[in-house]
C-alpha positions in Angstrom: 114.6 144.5 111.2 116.4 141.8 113.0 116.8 138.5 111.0 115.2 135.3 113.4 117.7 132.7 114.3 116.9 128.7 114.0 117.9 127.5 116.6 116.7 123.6 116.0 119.5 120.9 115.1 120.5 120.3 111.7 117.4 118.0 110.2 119.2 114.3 108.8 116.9 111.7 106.4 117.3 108.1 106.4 116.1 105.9 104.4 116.0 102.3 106.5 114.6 99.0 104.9 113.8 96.4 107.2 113.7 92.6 106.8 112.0 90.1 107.9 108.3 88.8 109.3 107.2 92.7 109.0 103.8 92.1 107.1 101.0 91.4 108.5 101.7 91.8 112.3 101.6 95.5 112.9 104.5 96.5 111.8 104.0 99.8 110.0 101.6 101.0 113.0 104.6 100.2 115.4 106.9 102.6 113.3 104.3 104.9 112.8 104.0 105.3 116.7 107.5 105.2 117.1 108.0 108.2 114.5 106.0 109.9 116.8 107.4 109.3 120.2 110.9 110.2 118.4 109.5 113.5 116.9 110.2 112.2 113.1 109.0 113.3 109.4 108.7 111.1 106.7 106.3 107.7 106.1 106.3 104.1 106.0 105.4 101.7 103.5 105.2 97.4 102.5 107.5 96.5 99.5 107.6 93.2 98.6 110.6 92.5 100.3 109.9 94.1 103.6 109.3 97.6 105.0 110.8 100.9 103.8 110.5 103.6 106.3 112.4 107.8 105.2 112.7 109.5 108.3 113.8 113.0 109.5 114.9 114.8 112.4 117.7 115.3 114.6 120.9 112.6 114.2 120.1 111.7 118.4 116.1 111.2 117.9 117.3 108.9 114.1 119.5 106.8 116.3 117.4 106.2 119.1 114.4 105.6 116.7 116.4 102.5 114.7 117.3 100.9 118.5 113.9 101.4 119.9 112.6 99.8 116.1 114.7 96.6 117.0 114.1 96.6 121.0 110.3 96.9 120.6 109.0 95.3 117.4 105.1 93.7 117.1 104.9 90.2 118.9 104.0 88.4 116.0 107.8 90.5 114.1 111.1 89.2 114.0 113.3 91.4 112.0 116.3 90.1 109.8 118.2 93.1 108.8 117.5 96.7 109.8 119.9 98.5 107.0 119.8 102.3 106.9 121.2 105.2 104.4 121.8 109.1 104.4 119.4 111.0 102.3 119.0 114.7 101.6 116.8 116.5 104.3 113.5 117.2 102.8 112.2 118.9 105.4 108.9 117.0 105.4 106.3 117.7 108.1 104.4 114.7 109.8 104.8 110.8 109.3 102.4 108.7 107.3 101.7 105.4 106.3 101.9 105.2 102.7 100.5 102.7 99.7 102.4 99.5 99.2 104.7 98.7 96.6 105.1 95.6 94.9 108.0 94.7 93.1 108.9 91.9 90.9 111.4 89.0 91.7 111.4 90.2 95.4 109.6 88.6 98.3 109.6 88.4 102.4 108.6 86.1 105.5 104.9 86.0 105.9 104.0 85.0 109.2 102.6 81.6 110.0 99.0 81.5 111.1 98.7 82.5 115.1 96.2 81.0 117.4 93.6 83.6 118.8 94.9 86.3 121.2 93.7 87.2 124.8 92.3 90.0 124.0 90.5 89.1 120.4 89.0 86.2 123.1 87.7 88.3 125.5 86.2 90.3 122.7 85.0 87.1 121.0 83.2 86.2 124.2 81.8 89.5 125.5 78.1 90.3 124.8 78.9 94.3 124.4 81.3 94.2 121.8 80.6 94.4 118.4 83.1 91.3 117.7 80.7 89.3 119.6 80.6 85.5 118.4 82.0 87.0 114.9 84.3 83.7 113.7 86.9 85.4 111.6 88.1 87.5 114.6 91.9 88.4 114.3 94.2 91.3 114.7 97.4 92.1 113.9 98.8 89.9 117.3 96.9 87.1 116.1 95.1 85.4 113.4 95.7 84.0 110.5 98.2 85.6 107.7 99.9 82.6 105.7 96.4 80.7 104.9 94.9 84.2 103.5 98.2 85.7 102.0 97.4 86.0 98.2 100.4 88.1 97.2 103.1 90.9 98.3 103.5 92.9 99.7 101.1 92.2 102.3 98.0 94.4 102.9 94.1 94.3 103.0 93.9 94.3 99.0 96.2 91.2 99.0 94.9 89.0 101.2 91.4 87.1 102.1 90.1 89.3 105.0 86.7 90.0 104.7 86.3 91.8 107.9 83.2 93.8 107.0 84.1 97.2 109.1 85.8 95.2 111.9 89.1 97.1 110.7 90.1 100.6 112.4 91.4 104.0 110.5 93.5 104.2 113.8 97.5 103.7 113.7 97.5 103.2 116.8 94.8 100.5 116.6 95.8 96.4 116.6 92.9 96.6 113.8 94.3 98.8 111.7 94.0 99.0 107.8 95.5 101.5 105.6 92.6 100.6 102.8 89.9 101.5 105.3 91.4 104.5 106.3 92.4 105.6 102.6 88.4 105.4 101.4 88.9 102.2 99.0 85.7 100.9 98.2 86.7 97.5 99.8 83.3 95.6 98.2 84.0 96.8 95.0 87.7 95.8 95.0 86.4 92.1 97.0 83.9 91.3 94.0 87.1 91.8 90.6 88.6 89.6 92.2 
């Protein structure tokens, strides 16, 4: 029986940490949906210091992936230092956004407070939507993030949103929240505090 050839290119892993105002403001959904444009493995995650993203996939889609990261960040981003290494290939299949990890005597930018957006305003004003006259209205393009900051890395479970399913289990949502998505029973987290 004839032995089947692999033809795909040699799979690399990076591991890249990023610097900068990266909490808060979309960040890890942006490299989420980048990952997937670029064909990538691997996940995404808040440390206290920044984001780590481990990636795989061909050298060409790697490269490409780390400029489009710096050509294309959030509005609300700014990144610092984009610093990445060679790992081993773990051959990993589809890219996730992973819990946060905090570390001690680390810390990152946290963004200043943003006035409200266009579109949070037309969704603030518009009868049909659910955000309807709601006054805590935000997203990650807007909002506040330095005022309810309580901690780092920055995330639903370490900040003062109370948003009361106006968060999305989307990626590719400007609402999205890993809690939500992950099943944490947000009230019962909200009242240890």
């Amino acid at each position: 029986m004839p032995r089947e050839i692999d033809t795909r290119l040699p799979s690399k892993r990076l591991r890249i940490e990023i610097r900068g105002v990266v909490q808060g403001v979309g960040f890890r959904p942006f490299v989420y949906a980048a990952a997937k444009i670029f064909g990538l493995d691997g996940f995404v995650f808040n440390r206290s210091n920044g984001v780590v993203v481990e990636a795989e996939g061909e050298a060409e889609s790697l490269n490409d992936f780390q400029a489009f990261l710096r050509a294309n960040a959030p509005p609300l981003a700014h990144i610092a230092s984009l610093n990445a290494e060679d790992l081993e290939p773990q051959h990993s299949s589809g890219f996730y956004i992973t819990e946060s990890e905090a570390e001690t005597g680390t810390s990152t930018f946290v963004s200043p407070d943003i006035s409200v957006c266009d579109d949070c305003r037309r969704e603030l004003f518009d009868k049909k939507d659910r955000r309807f006259h709601y006054p805590f209205i935000n997203c990650t393009n807007c909002g506040s993030r330095f005022t309810i900051t309580k901690d780092l890395p920055y995330g639903y479970l370490k900040s003062y949103r109370m948003l009361r399913g106006y968060e999305d289990t989307r990626p590719s949502s400007r609402r999205f929240s890993y809690a939500i998505r992950e099943g944490y029973d947000l009230r019962r987290i909200w009242k240890q505090r």
